[in-house]
N, C-alpha and C positions, 0 to 999 in steps of 0.2 A: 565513477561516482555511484553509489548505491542506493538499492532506490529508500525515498523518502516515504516515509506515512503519518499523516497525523489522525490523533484519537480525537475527536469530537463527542458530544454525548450532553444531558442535562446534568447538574448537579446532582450527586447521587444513583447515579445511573448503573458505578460500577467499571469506570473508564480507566479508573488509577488502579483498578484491582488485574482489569486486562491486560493492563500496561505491567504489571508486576508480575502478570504471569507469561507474558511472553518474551520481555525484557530481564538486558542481565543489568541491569539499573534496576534498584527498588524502590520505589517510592511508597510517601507516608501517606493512610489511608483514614478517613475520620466518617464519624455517622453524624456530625454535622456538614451542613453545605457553606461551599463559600469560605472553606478554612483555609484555604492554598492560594499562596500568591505570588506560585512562579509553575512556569509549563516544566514538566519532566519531561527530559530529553534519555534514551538507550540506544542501543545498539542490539537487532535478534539476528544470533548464525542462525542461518536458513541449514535445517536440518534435510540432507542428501545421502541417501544409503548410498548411492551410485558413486560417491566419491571414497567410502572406505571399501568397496569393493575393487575398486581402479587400485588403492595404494593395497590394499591384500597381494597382487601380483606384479606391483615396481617397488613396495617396500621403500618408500621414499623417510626422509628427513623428517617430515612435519606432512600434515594436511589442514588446508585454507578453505573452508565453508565459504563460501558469497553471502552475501548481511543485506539486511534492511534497518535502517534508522528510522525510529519513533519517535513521536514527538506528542507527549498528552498534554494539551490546555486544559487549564481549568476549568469544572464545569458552567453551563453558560443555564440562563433561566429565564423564560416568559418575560420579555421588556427587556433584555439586555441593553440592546444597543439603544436604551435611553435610560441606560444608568444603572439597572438590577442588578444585579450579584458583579460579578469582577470579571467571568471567562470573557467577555468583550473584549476587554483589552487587551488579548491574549492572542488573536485571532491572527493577528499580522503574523504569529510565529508557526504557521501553516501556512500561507502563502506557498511557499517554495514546494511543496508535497507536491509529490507525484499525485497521491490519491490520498482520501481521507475515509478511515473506519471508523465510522456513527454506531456510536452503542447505544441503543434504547434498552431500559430496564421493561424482564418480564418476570421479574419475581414479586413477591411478599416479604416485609420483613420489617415488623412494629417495630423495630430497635432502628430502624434505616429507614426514618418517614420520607416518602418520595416529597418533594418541594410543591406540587400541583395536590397535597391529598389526597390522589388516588392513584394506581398503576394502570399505564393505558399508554402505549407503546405507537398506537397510531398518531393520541394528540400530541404525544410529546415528539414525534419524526415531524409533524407540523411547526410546530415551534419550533426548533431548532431551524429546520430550513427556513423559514423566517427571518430569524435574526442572523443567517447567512447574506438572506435576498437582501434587507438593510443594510447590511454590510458591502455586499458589492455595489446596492444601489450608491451608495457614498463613493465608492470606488469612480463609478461611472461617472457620475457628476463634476466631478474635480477634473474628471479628463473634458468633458466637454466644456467646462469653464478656461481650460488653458484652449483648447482646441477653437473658442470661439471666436476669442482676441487672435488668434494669428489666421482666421480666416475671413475676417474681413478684408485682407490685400484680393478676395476673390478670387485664391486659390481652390480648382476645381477639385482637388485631391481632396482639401483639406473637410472641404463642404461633401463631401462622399464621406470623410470620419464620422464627420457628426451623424450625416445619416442615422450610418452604423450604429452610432453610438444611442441615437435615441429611440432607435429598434430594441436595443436590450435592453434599453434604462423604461420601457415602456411594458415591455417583457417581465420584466422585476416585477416594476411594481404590481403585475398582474398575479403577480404569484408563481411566477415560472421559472426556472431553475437558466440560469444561462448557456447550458451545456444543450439547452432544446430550443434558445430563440432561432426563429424564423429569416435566419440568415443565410446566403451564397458561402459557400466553404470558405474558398477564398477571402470574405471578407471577417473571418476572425482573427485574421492576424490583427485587425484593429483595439482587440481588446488583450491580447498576446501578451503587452507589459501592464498588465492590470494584476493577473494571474488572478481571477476571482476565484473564490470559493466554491460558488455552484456552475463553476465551469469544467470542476474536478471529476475526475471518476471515484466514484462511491460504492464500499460493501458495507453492510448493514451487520450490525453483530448483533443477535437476541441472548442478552443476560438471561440465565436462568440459573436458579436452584440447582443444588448437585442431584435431586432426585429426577427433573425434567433436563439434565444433559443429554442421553440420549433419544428421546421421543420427544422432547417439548411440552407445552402446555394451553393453558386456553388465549393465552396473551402472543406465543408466539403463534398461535392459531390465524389469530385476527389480525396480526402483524403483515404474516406470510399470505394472508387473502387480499390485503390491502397492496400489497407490491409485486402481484401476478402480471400488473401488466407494465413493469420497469425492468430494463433492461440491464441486471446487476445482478451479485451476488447476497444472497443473507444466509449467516450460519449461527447455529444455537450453541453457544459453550455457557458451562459454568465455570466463569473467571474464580470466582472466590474458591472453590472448590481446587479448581487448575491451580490455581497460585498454590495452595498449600500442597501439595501435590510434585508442585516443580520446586519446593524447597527440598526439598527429600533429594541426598546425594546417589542415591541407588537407584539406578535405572528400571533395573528388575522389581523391585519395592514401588515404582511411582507406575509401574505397567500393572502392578496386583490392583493399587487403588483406580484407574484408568477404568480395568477391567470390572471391578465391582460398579461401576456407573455406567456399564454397559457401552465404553469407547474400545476404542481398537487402538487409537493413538491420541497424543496431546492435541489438544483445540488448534494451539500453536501452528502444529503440522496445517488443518484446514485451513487456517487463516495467511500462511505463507502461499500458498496453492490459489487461494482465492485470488489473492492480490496479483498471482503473476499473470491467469488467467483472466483480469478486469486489464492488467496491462499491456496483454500481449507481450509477456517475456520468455524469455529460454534461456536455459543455464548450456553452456559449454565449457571444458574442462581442458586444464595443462598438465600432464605428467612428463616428472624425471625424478632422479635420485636423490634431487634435493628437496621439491615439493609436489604434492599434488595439491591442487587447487580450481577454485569453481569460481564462474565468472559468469555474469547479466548482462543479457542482450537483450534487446526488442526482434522481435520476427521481424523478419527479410533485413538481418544485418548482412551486407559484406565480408569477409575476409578483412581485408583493410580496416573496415567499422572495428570488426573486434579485434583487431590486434591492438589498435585505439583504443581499447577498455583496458588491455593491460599497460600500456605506454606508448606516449606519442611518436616516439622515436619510431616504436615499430609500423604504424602504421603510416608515416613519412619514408621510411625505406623498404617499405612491405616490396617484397620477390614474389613468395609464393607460399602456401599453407600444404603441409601433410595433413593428413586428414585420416582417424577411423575412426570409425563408428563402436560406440559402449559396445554396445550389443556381442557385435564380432570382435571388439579386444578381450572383453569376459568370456568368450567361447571359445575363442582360439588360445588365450592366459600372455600371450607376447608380442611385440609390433614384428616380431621376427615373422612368426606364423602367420600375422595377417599382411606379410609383405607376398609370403608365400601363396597364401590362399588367393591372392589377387584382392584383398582388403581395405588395403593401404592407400589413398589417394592423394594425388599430388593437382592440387587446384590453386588457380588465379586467383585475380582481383575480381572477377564478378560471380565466384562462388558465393550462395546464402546459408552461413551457419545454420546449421540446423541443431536442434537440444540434444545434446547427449555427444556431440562429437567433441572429439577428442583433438587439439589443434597443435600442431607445432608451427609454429611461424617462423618464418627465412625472409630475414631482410638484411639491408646494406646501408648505412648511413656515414 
């Protein structure tokens, strides 16, 4: 499966333009709010040099990028979840995210009046997780309304849920993200089939102007002072700018414009990077003559785990994993040479993938 993201952000913010620029879905973009009344779903190849330098020297069939699916709800605004604008209703369609990227707007721009009359990227990060907390606070409610009726048999398990349960529902309402209530580890499996919102891991995107792409501005100034002490990532791209930019079929042509805004590479690039690192993922790689291809793990996978990413079969009859490392099959140019170099490694079932190795799997079903 690949990982999931959903775009979050207020009306206006610029979420459908991120979503176009880093998606091969395009969606329709308005300088009214509140005009969209369905979530835009993509598909982004995660962009890997390391995978066209692998097939430079097997010269394979085809080459397979690893992907992230997007998911952009509509934008959501001050009092949603008691009826304002429509992104409420949209919310359930992020549920399943791995992680969600919050755009706050840090530009200017009379033709695109911000919904709140002013641009200020701190109130609007409040409001938004606000109408998250309401949302999962509903969440939590419903479960300890089923949870209450089946624990009055004076099941002790049952009455340790609610506990639980009324730790974060208390948590909420304080204004606290559920990914920080003051819980035993162990006992988050209790809100596990809830999948809340601000239970997610979050990066922050600061919309900005094509002029403030590469240094920022005073908004993502105050932005980035405000979130020194959360444990996440925030990157500054200018979406509208990137979108026009990734329409251009020439790569060399969107690297001239890139380079006049004083970038080195697409936002895109930052933003797949970010995510894997909020994830904790690693990419491992399959070559042969018919494909080379790229494949998402979490750190400390298995052998076994990742043969399970590319089919079950293999990892029900997993034997054993050959194993080299990018590094030394691009130095050496062939598995021949790194058989010979001493390269080549042949590992079990409690080998930990690590990013960049190169796997061939041996099983028997």
């Amino acid at each position: 499966m690949p990982l999931h993201c959903g775009i979050v952000g207020l009306a206006n913010c610029g979420k459908t333009t991120l979503f176009n620029c880093i998606s091969n879905t395009k969606a329709q973009t308005s300088s009214f709010a509140f005009t969209t009344n369905k979530s835009n779903l993509g598909v982004v190849q995660v962009p890997d040099q390391r995978l066209i330098e692998i097939d430079k020297l097997i010269k394979s069939a085809k080459v397979v990028p690893t992907s992230i699916e997007v998911v952009d709800i509509p934008g959501l605004a001050r009092g949603s979840s008691h009826g304002e604008g429509i992104g409420n209703s949209f919310l359930s369609d992020i549920r399943n995210a791995d992680a969600l990227i919050h755009v706050v707007r840090c530009f200017d721009d009379p033709n695109l009046p911000h919904i709140d009359g002013s641009v200020d990227p701190v109130r609007d990060k409040e409001t938004l997780d606000l109408e998250l907390q309401v949302k999962d606070i509903e969440s939590v409610e419903r479960k300890i309304q089923r949870i209450e009726k089946q624990a009055k048999s004076g099941d002790k398990q049952l009455k340790h849920q609610l506990d639980v349960l009324y730790v974060f529902k208390e948590h909420l309402e304080n204004f606290g993200m559920a990914n920080s209530a003051p819980i035993e580890k162990h006992d988050r499996a209790v809100i596990e089939d809830l999948f809340l919102l601000t239970d997610k891991p979050v990066m922050y995107v600061c919309n900005v102007d094509a002029a403030s792409a590469s240094s920022g501005n005073k908004y993502t100034e105050a932005f980035m002072n405000t979130m020194k002490t959360e444990n996440t990532k925030t990157l500054i791209i200018a979406a509208a700018a990137e979108s026009d930019i990734a329409e251009l079929d020439n790569i060399d042509d969107q690297m001239v414009f890139l380079l006049d805004m004083g970038l080195e590479e697409p936002g895109v690039n930052k933003l797949i990077r970010a995510a894997h690192e909020l994830l904790e993922l690693e990419t491992f790689f399959t070559a042969s003559s018919k494909e080379v291809r790229a494949w998402t793990i979490h750190k400390g996978t298995t052998a076994p785990q990742a043969a399970g990413v590319i089919h079950s079969d293999l990892e029900r009859g997993f034997i054993r994993t050959e194993v080299m490392k990018y590094h030394d099959f691009i130095a050496l140019k062939s598995e021949h040479a790194c058989r010979e170099a001493g390269k080549f490694y042949i590992e079990g079932k409690n080998y930990l993938v690590v990013d960049g190795d190169i796997l061939h799997i041996r099983f028997n079903v």
